[in-house]
MITIKE-266598 format. One record per residue: x, y, z of N, C-alpha, C, CB in turn. Coordinates in steps of 0.001 Angstrom, whole numbers, plus 500000, padded with zeros to 6 digits. Glycine has a CB too. Layout:
BEGIN
XYZXYZXYZXYZ
...
//
This chain:
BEGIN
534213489678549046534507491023548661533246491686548140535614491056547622
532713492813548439531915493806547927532180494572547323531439494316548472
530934494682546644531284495840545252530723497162546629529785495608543068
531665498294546191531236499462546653530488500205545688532255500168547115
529199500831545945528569501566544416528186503044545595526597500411543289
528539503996544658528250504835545607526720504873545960528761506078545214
526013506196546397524796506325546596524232507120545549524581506776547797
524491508086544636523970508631543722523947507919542353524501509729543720
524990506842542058525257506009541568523707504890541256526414505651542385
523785504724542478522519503644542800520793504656542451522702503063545005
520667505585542758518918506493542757519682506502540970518457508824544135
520588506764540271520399507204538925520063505560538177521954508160538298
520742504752538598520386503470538037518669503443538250521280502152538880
518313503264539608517155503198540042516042504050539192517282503554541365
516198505939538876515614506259538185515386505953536641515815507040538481
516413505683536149516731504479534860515383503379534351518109503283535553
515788502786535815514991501587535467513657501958535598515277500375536302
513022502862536455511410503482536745511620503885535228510997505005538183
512150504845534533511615505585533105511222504462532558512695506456532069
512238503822531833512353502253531132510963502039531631513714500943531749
510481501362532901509610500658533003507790501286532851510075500104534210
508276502730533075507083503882532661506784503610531252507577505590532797
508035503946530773507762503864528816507010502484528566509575503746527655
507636501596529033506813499829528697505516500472528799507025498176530096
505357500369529893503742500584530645502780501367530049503763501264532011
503147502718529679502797503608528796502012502955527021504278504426528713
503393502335526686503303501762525575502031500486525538504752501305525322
502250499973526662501166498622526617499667499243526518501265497541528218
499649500153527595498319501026528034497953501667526418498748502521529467
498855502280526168498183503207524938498041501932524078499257504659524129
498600500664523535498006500273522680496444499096522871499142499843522041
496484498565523994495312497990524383493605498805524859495914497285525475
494321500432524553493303501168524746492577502413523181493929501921526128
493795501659522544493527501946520796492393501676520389494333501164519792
492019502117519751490892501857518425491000501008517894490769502600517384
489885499685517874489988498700517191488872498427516213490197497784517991
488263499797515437486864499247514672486777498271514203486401499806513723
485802497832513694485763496739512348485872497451511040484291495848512238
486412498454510692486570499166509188486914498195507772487913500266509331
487700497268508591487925496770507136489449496250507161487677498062505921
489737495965506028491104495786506278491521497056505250491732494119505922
492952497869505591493254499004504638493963498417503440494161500149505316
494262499193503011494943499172501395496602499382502088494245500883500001
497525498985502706498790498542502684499530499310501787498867497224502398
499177498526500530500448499400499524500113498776498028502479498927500053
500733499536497017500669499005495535502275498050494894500391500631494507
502273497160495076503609496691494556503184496286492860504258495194495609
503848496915491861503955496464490537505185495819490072503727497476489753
505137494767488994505638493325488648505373493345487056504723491976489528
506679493074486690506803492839484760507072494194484352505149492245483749
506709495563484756507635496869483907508728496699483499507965498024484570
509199496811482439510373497232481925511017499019481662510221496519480710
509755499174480907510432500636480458508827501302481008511041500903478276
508281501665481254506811501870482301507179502318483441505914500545482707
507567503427483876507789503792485370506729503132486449507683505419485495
506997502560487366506137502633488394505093503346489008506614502608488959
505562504663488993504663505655489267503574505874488458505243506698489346
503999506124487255502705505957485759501570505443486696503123504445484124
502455503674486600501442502491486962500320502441488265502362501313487209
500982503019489426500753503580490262499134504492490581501838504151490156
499935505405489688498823506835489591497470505790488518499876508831488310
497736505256487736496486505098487127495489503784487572496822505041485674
496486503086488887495805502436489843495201502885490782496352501787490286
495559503780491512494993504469492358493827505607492065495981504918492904
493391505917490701492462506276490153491223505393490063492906506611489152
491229504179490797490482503111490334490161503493492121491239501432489471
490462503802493218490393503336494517490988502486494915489496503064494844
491913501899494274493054500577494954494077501463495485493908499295493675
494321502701497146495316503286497311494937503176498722495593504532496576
496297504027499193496665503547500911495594505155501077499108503513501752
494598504456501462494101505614502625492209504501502480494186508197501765
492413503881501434490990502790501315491100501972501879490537502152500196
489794501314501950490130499742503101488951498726502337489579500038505447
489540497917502510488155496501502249487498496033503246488617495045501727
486387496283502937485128495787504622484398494754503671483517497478505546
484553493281503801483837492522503173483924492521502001482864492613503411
483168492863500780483414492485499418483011493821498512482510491098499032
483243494729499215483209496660499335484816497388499342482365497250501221
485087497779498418486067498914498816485757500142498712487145498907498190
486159500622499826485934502082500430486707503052500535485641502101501501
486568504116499599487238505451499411486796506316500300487071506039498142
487812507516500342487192508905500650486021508987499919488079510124500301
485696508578499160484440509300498283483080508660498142484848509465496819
484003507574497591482405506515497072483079505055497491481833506518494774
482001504034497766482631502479497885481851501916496445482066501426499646
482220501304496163482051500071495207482662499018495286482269500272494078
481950497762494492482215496528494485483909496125494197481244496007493480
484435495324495141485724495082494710486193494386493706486235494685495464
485393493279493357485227493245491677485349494536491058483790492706491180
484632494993490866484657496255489866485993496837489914483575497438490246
486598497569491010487553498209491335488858497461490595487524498320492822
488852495622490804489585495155490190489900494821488598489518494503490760
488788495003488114488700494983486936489040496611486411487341494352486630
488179498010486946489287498838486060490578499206486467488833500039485722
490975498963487859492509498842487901493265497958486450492847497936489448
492392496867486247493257496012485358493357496727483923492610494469485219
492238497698483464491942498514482595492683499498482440490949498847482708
492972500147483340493508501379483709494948501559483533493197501618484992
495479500153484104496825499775483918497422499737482818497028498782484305
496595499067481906496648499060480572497213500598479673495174498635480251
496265501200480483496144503222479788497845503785480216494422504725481206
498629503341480952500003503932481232500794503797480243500673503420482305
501114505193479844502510505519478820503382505432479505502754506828478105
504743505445478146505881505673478639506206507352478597506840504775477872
506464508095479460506634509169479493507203509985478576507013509237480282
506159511208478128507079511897476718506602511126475500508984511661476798
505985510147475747505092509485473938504166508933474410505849508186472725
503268508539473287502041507751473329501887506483472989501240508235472699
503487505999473638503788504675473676502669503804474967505539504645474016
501702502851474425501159502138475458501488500679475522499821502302475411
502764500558475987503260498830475982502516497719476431504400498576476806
501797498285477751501051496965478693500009497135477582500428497178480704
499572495235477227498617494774477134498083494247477872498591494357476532
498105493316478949497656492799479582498109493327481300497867491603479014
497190493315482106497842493396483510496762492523484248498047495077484188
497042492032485167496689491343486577496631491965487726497492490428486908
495575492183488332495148492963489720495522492029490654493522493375489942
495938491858491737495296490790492919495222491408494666496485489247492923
494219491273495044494287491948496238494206490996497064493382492937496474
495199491184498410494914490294499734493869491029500736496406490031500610
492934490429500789491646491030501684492584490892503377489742489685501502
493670489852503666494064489962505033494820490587505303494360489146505569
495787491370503918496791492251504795496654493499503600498687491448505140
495936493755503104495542494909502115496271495049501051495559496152502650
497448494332500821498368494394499665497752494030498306499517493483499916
498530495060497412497508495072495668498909494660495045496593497097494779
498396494095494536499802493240493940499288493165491797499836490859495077
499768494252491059500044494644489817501266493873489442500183496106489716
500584492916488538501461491974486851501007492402485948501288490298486412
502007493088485342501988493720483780502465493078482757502680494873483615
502038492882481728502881492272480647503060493306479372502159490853480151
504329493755478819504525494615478154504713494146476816505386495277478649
503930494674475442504642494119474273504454495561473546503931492593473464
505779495261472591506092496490471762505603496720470258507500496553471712
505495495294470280504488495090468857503389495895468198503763494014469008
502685496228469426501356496659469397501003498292470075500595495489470189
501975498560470644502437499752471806501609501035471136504480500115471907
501817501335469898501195502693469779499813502316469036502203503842468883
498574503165470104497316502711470056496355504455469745496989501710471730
496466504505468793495921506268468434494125505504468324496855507342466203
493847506983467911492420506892467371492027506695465844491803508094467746
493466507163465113493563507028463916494261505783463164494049508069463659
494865504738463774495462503411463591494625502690462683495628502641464877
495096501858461749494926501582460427494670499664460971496533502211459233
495167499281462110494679498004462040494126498082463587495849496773461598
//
């Protein structure tokens, strides 16, 4: 027994499968004909770890003041801004500084004492550990100890 398929039936399948196989083709072509500099590896993203009452964003913004943000890249032992590159040491150390400087919004509560930078040079990820204590939180210019 045969399947009957009509004839318009069959050119719409047929054109089907040509698009489908255009788009592949398309897709392979445009990416083997991409840009592959040696720039570096980019900055991925900021994930922060240990906030409690510290918004993210705070933490965020006063990391990315350091050059640890998605639009930089690491080329070797250099991170590179829009602006200026410097040593990635450096960068990591006042990120770790900097982190420190985040209030809690609305006071001049500064909880983090301590934070931890760590960057993956292979997939650009900045990976922020904060440790928060309340003990010590308000840090004026006028403080008595």
């Amino acid at each position: 027994m045969l399947l009957k398929v009509r004839k318009d039936t069959l050119i719409i399948l047929l054109l089907a499968f040509m698009l489908i196989f255009a788009g592949r083709l398309i897709n392979y072509v445009s990416f083997a004909s991409s840009y592959q500099g040696n720039d570096g590896t980019p900055i991925s993203g900021v994930m922060i770890k240990g906030n409690d009452l510290v918004p993210i964003d705070v933490i965020k913004k006063n990391v990315a003041n350091t050059g640890l943000r998605v639009g930089s890249y690491i080329k070797g032992n250099m991170l590179i801004t829009s602006k200026r590159s410097l040593p990635l040491d450096d960068a990591i150390r006042n990120a770790e500084l900097y982190a420190t400087f985040s209030t809690i919004p609305g006071t001049k509560l500064q909880p983090i004492v301590v934070a931890n930078v760590v960057v993956d040079n292979q997939t650009g990820i900045v990976v922020v550990n904060v440790i928060e204590d309340f003990s010590g939180a308000i840090r004026s210019d006028n403080s008595t100890s």
